[in-house]
C-alpha positions as CSV (number, residue, x, y, z in Angstrom):
1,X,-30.0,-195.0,113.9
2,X,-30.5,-196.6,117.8
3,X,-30.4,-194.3,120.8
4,X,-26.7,-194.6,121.0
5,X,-25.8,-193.1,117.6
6,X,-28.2,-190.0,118.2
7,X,-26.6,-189.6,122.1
8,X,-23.3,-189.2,120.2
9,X,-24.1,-186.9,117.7
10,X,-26.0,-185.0,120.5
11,X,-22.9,-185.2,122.3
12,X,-20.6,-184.4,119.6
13,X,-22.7,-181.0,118.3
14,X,-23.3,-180.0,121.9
15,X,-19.3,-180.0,122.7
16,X,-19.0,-178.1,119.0
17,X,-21.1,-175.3,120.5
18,X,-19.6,-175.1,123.7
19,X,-16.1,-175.0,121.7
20,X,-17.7,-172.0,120.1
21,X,-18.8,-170.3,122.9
22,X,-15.9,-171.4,125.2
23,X,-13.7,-169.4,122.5
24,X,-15.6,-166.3,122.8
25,X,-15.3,-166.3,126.3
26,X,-11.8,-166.1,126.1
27,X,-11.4,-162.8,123.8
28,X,-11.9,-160.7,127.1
29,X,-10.4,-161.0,130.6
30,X,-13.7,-160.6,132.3
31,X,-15.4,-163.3,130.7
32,X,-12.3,-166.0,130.2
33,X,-13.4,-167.9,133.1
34,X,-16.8,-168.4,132.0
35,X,-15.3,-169.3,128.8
36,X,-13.0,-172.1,130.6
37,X,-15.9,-173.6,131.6
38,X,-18.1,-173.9,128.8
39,X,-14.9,-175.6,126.7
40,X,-14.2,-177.9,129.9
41,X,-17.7,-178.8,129.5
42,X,-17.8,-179.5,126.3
43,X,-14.4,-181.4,126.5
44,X,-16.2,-183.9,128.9
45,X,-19.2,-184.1,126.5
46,X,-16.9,-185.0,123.9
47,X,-15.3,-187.6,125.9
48,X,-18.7,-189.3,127.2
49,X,-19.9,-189.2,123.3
50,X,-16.7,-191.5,122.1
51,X,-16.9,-193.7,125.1
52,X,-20.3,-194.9,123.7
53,X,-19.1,-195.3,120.5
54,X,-19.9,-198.5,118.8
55,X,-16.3,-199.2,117.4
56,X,-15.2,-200.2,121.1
57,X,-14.4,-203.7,121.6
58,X,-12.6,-203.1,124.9
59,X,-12.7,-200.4,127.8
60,X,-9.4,-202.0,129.4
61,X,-6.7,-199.5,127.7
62,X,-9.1,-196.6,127.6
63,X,-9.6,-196.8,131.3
64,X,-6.2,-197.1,131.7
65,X,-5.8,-194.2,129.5
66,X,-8.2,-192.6,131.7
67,X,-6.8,-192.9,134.5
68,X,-2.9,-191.9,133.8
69,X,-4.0,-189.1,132.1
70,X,-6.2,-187.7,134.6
71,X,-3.6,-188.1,137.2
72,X,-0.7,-186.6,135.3
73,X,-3.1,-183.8,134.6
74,X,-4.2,-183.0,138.0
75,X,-1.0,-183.4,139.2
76,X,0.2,-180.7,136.7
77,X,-2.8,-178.4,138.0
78,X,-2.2,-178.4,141.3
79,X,1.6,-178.4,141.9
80,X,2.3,-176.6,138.5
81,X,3.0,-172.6,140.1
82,X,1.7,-170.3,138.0
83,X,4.8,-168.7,136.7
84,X,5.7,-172.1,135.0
85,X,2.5,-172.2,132.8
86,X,4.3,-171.2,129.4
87,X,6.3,-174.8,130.2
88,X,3.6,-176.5,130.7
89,X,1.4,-175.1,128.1
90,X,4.7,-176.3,126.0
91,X,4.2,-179.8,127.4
92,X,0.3,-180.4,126.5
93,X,0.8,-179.1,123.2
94,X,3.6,-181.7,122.8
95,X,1.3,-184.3,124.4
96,X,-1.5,-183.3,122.5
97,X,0.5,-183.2,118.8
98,X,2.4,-186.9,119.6
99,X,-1.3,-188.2,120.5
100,X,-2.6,-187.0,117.1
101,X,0.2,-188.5,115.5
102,X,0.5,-191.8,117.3
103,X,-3.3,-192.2,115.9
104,X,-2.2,-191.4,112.3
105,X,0.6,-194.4,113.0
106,X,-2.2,-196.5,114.5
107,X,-4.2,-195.8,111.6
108,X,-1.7,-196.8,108.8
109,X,-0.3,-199.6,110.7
110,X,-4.1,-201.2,110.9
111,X,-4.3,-201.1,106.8
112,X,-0.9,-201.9,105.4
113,X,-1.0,-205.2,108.3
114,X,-4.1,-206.3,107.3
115,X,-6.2,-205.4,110.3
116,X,-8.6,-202.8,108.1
117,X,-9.2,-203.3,104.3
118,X,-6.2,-201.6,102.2
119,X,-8.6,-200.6,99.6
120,X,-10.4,-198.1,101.9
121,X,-6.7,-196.6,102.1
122,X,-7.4,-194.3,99.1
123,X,-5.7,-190.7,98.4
124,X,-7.5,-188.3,100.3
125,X,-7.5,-190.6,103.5
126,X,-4.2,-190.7,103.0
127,X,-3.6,-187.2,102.6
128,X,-5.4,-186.4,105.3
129,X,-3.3,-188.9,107.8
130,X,0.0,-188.0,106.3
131,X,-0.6,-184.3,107.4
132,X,-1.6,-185.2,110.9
133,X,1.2,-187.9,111.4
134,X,3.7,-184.9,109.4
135,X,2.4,-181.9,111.3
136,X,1.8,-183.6,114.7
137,X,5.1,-185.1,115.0
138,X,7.2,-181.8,114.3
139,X,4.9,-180.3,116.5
140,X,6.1,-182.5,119.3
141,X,9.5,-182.4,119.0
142,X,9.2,-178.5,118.6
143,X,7.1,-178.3,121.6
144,X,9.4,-180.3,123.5
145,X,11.8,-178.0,122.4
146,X,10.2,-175.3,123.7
147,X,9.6,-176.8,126.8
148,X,13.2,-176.9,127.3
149,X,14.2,-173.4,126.4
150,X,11.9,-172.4,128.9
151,X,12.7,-174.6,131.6
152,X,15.9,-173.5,131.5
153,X,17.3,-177.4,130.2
154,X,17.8,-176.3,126.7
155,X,19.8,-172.9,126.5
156,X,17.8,-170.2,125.8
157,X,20.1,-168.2,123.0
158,X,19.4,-169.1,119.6
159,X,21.3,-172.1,118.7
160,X,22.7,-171.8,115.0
161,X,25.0,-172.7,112.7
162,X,26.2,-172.1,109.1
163,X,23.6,-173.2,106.8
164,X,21.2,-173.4,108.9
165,X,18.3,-171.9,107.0
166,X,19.1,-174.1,103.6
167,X,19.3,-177.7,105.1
168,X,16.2,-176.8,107.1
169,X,14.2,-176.1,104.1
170,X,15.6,-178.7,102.4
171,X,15.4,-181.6,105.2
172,X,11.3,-179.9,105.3
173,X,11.3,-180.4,101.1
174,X,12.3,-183.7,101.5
175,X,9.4,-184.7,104.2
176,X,7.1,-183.0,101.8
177,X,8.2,-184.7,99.2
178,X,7.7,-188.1,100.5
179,X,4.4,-187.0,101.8
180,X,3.3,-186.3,98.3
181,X,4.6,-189.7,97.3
182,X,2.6,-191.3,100.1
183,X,-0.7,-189.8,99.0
184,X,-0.3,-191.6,95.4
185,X,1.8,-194.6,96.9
186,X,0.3,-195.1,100.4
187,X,1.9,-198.5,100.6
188,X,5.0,-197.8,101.0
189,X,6.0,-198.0,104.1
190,X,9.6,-197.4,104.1
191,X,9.0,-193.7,102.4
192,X,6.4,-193.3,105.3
193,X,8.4,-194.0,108.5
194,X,11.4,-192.3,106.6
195,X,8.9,-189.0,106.5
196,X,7.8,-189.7,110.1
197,X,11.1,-189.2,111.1
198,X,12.5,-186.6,109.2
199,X,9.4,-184.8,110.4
200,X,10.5,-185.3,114.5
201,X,14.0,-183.8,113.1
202,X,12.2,-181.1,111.6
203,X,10.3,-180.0,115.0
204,X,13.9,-180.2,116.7
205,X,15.8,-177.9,114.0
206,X,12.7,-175.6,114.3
207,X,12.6,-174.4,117.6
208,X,16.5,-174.0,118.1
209,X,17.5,-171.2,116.1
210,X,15.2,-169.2,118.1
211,X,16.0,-167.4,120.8
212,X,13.6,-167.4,124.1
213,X,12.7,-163.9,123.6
214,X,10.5,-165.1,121.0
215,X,8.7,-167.8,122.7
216,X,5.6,-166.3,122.6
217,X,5.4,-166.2,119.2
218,X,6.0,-170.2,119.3
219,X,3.8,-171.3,121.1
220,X,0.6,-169.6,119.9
221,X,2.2,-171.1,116.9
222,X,2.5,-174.5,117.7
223,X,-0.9,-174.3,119.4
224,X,-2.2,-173.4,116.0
225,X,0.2,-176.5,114.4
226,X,-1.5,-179.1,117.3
227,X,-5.1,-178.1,116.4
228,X,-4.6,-178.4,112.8
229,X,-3.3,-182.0,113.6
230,X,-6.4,-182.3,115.5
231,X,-8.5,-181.6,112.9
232,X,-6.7,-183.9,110.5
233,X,-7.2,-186.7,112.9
234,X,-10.7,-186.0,112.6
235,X,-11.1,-186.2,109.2
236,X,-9.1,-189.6,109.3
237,X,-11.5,-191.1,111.8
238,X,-14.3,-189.7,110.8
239,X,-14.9,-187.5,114.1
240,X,-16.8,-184.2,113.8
241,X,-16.4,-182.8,117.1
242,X,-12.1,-183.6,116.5
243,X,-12.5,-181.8,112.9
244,X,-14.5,-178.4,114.9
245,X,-12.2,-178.4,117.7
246,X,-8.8,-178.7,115.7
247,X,-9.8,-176.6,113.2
248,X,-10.9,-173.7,116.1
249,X,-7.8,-174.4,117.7
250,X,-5.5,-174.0,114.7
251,X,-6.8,-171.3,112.9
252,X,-7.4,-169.0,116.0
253,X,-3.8,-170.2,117.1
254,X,-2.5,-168.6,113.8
255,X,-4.4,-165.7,113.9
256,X,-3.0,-165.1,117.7
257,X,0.7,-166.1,115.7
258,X,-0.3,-163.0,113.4
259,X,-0.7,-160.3,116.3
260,X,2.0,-161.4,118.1
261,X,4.2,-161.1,115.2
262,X,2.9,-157.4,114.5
263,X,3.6,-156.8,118.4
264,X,7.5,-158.2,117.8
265,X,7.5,-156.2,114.5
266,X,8.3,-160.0,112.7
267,X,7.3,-161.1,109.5
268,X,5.1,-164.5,109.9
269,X,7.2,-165.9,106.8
270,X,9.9,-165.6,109.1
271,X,8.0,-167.8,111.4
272,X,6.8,-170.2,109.2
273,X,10.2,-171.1,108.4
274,X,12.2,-171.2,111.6
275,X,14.3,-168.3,110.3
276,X,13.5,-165.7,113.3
277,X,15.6,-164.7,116.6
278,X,18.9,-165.7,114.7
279,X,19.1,-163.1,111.6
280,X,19.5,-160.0,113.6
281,X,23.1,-159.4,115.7
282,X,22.4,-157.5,119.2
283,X,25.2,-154.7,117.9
284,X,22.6,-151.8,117.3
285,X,21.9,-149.6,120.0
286,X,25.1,-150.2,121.8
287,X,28.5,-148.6,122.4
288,X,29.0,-146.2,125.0
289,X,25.6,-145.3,126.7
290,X,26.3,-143.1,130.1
291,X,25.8,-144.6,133.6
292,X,23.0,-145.9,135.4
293,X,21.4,-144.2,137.7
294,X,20.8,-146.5,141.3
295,X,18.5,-144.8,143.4
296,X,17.3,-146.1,147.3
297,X,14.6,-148.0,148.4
298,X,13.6,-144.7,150.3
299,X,13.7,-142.4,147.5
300,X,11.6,-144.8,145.8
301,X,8.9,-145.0,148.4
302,X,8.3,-141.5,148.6
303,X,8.4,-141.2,144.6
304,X,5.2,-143.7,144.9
305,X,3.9,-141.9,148.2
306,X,3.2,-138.8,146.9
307,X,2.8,-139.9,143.3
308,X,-0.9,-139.1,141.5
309,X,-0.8,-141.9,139.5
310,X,1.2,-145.0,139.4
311,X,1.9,-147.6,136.4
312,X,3.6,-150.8,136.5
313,X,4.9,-152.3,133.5
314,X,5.7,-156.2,134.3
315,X,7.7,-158.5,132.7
316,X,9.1,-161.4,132.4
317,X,11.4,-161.0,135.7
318,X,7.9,-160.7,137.6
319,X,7.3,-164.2,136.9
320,X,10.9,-165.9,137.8
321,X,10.5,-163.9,140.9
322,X,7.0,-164.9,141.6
323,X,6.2,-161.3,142.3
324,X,3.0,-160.9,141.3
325,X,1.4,-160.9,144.8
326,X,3.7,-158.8,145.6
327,X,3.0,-156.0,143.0
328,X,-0.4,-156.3,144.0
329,X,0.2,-155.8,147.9
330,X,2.2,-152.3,146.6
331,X,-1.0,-151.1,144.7
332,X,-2.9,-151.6,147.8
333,X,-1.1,-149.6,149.7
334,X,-0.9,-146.6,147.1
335,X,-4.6,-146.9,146.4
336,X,-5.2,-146.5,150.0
337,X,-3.2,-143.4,149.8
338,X,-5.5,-142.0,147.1
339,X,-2.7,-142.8,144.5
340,X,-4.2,-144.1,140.7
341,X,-3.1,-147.7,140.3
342,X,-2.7,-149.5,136.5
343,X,-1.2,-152.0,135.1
344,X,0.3,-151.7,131.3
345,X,0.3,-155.1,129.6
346,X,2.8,-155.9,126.5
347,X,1.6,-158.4,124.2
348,X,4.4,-160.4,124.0
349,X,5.7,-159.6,127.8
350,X,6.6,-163.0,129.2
351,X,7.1,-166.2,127.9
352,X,3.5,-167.1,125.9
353,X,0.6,-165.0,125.2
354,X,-1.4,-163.1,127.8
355,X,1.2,-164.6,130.5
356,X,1.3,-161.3,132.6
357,X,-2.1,-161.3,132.7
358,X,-2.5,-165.1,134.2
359,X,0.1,-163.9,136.8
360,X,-1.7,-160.6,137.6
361,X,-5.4,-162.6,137.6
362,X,-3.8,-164.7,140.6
363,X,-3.1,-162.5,142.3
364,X,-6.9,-160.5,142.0
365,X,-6.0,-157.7,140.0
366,X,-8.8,-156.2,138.9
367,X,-9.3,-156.5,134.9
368,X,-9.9,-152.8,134.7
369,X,-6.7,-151.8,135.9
370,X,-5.0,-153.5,133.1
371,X,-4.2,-152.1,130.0
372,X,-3.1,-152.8,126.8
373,X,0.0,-151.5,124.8
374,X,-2.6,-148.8,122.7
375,X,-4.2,-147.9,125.9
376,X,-1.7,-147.1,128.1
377,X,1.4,-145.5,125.8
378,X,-1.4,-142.5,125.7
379,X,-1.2,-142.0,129.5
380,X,1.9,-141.8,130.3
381,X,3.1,-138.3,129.6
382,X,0.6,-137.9,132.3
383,X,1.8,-140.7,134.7
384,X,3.9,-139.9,137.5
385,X,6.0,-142.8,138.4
386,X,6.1,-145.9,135.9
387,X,7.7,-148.6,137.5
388,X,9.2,-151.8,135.4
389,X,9.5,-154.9,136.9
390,X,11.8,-157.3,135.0
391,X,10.8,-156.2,131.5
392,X,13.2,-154.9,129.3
393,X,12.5,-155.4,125.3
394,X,9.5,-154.2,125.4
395,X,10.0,-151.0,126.9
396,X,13.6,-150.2,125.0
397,X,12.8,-146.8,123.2
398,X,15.7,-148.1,120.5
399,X,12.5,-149.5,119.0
400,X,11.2,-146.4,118.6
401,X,13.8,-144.3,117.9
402,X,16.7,-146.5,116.0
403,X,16.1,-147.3,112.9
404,X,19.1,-149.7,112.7
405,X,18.3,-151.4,116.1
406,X,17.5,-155.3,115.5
407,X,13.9,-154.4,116.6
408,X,13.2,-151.5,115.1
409,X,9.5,-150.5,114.5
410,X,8.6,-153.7,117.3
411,X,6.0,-151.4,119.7
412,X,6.7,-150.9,123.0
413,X,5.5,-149.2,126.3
414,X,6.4,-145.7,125.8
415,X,7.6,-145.5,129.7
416,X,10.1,-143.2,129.3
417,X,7.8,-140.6,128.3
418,X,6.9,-140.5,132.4
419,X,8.2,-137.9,134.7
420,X,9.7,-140.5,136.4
421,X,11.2,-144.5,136.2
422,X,12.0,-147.3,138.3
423,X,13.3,-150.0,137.0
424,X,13.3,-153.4,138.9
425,X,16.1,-155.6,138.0
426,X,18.7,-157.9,139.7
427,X,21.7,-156.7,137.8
428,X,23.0,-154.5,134.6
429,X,22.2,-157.5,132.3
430,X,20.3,-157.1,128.8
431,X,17.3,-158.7,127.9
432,X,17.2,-162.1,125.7
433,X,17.5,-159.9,122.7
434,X,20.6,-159.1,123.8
435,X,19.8,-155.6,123.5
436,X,21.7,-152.6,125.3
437,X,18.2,-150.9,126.6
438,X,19.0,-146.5,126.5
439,X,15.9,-146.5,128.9
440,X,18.0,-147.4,131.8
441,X,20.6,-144.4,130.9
442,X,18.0,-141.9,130.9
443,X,17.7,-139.2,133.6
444,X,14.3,-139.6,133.9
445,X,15.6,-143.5,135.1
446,X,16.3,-144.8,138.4
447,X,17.5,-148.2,139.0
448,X,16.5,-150.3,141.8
449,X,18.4,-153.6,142.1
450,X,17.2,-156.7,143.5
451,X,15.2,-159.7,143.7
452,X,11.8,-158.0,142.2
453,X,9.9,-159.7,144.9
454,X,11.6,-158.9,147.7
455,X,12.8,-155.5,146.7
456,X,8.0,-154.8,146.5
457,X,7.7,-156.3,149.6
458,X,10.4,-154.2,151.1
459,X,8.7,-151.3,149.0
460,X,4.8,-151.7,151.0
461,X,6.9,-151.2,154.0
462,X,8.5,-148.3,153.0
463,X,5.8,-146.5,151.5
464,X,3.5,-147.0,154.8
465,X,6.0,-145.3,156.3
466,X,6.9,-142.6,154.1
């Protein structure tokens, strides 16, 4: 081997370890930075290592490449806001997943035209591109999908129809099928494009039937489909660093798909097969409920005031309303008034996974004011005012106390265990689970209406001069 091969290998193991260690950074808030860094740095490693591979004829289209990419992405960096991430975390896995597969396509298109030896084409290779090109392309469309119910172009509700479940398994039987046909008959090329795009429909029928609520559970799923694309592309090139980094990717992505399924109280077959946030009807729970309680900006300032302690359960609301600075500016205020500030985090609050805690970490929250679903429901017999913002399945006690409610079992945030509630919303509407929520008929609940950003800022005010 020359100097080149053993400056890619370098290259290629020291972007594996930083992969590694990038990972581990990420399993705790304090260190996720760090973490970032190491896997950036290890992304670029990667890169440098491939541009001196051997097997390049031309840099024309890779500089091109380059360049786009590179632009688009720090384009998305800097004028993405925050509260759009889960979209945008939607659109690289889409970009990623249709990348994987276009080089599947590339690859079968260079042996059935002549342009590589078709004997090399054997049954494993093939195996192993007809589960990227399979997995990558369903995981594009689905992303895309995603993108849309988030965005707000696609609507949000589960889209389904009679049937639903059946031809889906069956159009995904089918694709199988002719994947398994491909593996011992990888020249046909009919079968192939026919699975190829039966596999885009697939990622489209997917993602409809399920509702936005659920979102987070679909991305860390996707996530975990894109990486296992990944690694399939690595195997079909040959690329170790592709192989380590897809498989990291896709098996810590279904692991994360695991524990937020336990956090929704869903069953990961469910998820697997595209049947969840369609089977249950929002009837449970609902009927005649009492009134809400409104209560003033005022009262609500001197509730906080002359509260001891102080936990703010956010949502999904704090992020359309970009309130996150906001929040903060409000515990500032109470923690100069010797009030106990802290934050409870729901796993599956927002719109992907650990999405309230991006929000709060731009806006400087400390880490050790946040805690997690098992940390805080402890605390809050104790806790004087809780105060929701924009959340509203996650805290619905009908989980707790209904058995026949749609999400029954699902843990929440025990909030209404406080001495006292304010709930942040703009109007009397339910959450995307459609969901009646008892918590906001409680006595123990007061309702505060209103932009959620506005109605804190209006809030530091008030409590200054309370």
């Amino acid at each position: 081997m020359n100097w080149q091969t053993y400056f890619i290998e370098f290259s290629y193991l020291l972007a594996s370890i930083l992969f590694i260690l990038g990972l581990k950074g990420l399993s705790h808030p304090e260190t996720a930075k760090r973490g970032m860094h190491m896997a950036e740095f290890g992304m670029m490693m990667a890169i440098i290592g491939t541009l001196m591979h051997f097997e390049i004829v031309s840099y024309t289209w890779i500089i091109v490449g380059l360049l786009l990419g590179s632009t688009l992405g720090a384009a998305m960096g800097v004028w993405v806001p925050m509260t759009a991430m889960p979209q945008r975390t939607a659109l690289s896995h889409a970009f990623g997943a249709f990348a994987a597969a276009l080089v599947g396509i590339a690859e079968y298109y260079s042996y059935t035209h002549g342009f590589k030896p078709l004997a090399e084409l054997g049954q494993v290779k093939m195996g192993a591109m007809g589960f990227e090109i399979m997995l990558g392309s369903l995981t594009t469309t689905g992303s895309l999908i995603a993108f849309g119910k988030l965005q707000g172009i696609v609507p949000g509700k589960p889209l389904v129809y009679r049937g639903q479940n059946i031809f889906n398994m069956t159009l995904l039987a089918v694709t199988i099928g002719l994947f398994i046909y491909l593996i011992f008959v990888p020249t046909a090329v009919i079968p192939f494009y026919v699975m190829l795009g039966l596999a885009f429909v697939f990622g489209v029928l997917l993602v409809l039937p399920i509702g936005s609520a659920d979102m987070p559970v679909v991305m860390s799923l996707l996530n975990s489909y894109a990486g296992l694309a990944s690694a399939a592309t690595g195997f079909v090139l040959g690329n170790n660093v592709l192989i380590i980094a897809g498989t990291l990717d896709g098996f810590s992505g279904f692991i994360l798909s695991i524990l937020m399924c336990r956090a929704m109280n869903r069953s990961i077959t469910n998820v697997l097969f595209g049947a969840f946030g369609s089977a249950a009807t929002a009837t449970a729970g609902e009927g005649e409920q009492g009134t809400m309680r409104e209560v003033s900006m005022d009262d609500v300032a001197v509730q906080l005031a002359y509260a001891s302690k102080v936990v703010f359960v956010p949502g999904y609301g704090l992020a359309t309303a970009q309130a996150q600075h906001a929040v903060r500016e409000l515990a500032n205020v109470l923690e100069e008034r010797g009030v106990i500030v802290k934050y409870g985090i729901h796993p599956v609050a927002g719109r992907m996974p650990g999405h309230m805690n991006v929000l709060l970490a731009e806006a400087n929250v400390p880490y050790s004011q946040l805690y997690e679903l098992e940390q805080i429901n402890p605390e809050l017999s104790s806790t004087d005012v809780s105060v929701v913002i924009g959340a509203n399945d996650v805290v619905n006690p009908d989980a707790r106390d209904n058995p026949s409610s749609p999400i029954a079992g699902m843990p929440i945030i025990e909030v209404d265990r406080s001495k006292s509630v304010i709930v942040l919303k703009r109007g009397q509407g339910k959450g995307f689970s459609g969901l009646e929520n008892p918590l906001f008929f409680k006595p123990v609940t007061g309702m505060l209406y209103g932009d959620a950003k506005d109605t804190l800022t209006k809030l530091v005010g008030a409590v200054q001069h309370a």
